[in-house]
N, C-alpha and C positions, 0 to 999 in steps of 0.2 A: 568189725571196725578195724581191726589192725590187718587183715589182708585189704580192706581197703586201701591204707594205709600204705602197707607194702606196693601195690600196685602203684597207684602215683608214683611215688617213689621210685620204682624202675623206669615207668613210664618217661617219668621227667630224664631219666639217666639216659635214655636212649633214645630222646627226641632232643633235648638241650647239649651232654656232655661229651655223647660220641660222636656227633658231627661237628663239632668245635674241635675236639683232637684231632679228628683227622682231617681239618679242613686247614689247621697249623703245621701239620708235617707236610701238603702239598705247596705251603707259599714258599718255602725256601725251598734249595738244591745243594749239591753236595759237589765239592772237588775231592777227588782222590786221583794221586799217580804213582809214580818212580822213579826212584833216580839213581844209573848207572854209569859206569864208566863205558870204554871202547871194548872192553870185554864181557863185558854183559854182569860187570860183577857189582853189587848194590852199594851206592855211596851212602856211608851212615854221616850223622852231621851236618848235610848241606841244606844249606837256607831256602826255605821258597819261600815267595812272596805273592798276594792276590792281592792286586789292586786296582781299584776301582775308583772313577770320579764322585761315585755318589756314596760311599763309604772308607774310614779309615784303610789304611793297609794291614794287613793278615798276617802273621808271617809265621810258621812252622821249622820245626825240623826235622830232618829223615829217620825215619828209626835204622836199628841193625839190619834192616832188610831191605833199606832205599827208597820206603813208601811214605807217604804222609797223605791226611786228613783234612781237608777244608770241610768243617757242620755249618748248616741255617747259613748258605750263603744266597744272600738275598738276591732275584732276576735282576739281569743286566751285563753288559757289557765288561768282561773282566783280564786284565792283563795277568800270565801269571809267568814268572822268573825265577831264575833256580842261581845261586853261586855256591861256590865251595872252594875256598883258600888250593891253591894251584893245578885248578882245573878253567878254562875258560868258559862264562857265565852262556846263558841260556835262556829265552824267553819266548811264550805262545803268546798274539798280539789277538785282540779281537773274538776273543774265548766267550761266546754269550751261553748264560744259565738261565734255561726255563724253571717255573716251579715244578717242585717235585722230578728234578732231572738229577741223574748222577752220573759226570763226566768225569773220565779215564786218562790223566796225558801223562808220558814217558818223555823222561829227559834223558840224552844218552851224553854225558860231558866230556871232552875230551882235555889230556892234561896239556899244560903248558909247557915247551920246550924251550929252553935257554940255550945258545954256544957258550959256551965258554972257553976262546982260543979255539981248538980245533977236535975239542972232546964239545959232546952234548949233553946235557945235562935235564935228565925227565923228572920235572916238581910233581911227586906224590905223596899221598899221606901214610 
């Protein structure tokens, strides 16, 4: 009776509970990038943003190494946009996510330059 028991039991586990998980990790998609300056060197701090008409807006920060994470973002049409206090901002228009897709995008930002009289003046962090 109890390997009866047992059987169902599995039965049930891998006709009901393994194709529910992994039928939930294929609906969504993943954003993942980086984010550099003009030197190739990783901006920690800068904000990105994913946004979409059919859900709020996302928004992350870079780690030390320039990268950042979008999890479970849902198919569709997604704008995504980078700023960082004295570099000039950045944005992919028209970025669509399949389910179960994991896309790649590099921001490369360049800093803002001021005159000031007849010296220049490069805003970095």
């Amino acid at each position: 009776m109890r390997v009866a028991r047992l059987l169902v039991l599995l039965l049930f586990f891998y006709v009901i509970v393994v194709p529910l998980h992994a039928r939930g990790d294929d609906v969504s998609g993943v954003v993942r990038g980086y984010v550099h300056d003009a030197d190739n060197r990783p901006l920690r701090g800068a904000r990105v943003f994913l946004e979409s008409s059919q859900s709020p807006t996302s928004i992350r920060a870079t780690d030390k190494t320039g990268r950042f994470t979008f999890l479970a973002v849902l198919p569709g049409d997604y704008i995504v946009s980078v700023s960082k206090d004295g570099y000039y901002s950045r944005c992919i228009a028209f970025l669509y996510i399949f389910p179960g897709q994991t896309k790649f995008v590099t921001f490369p930002l360049v800093t803002h330059v001021f005159n000031i009289g007849h010296c220049y003046y490069f805003d970095r962090d």
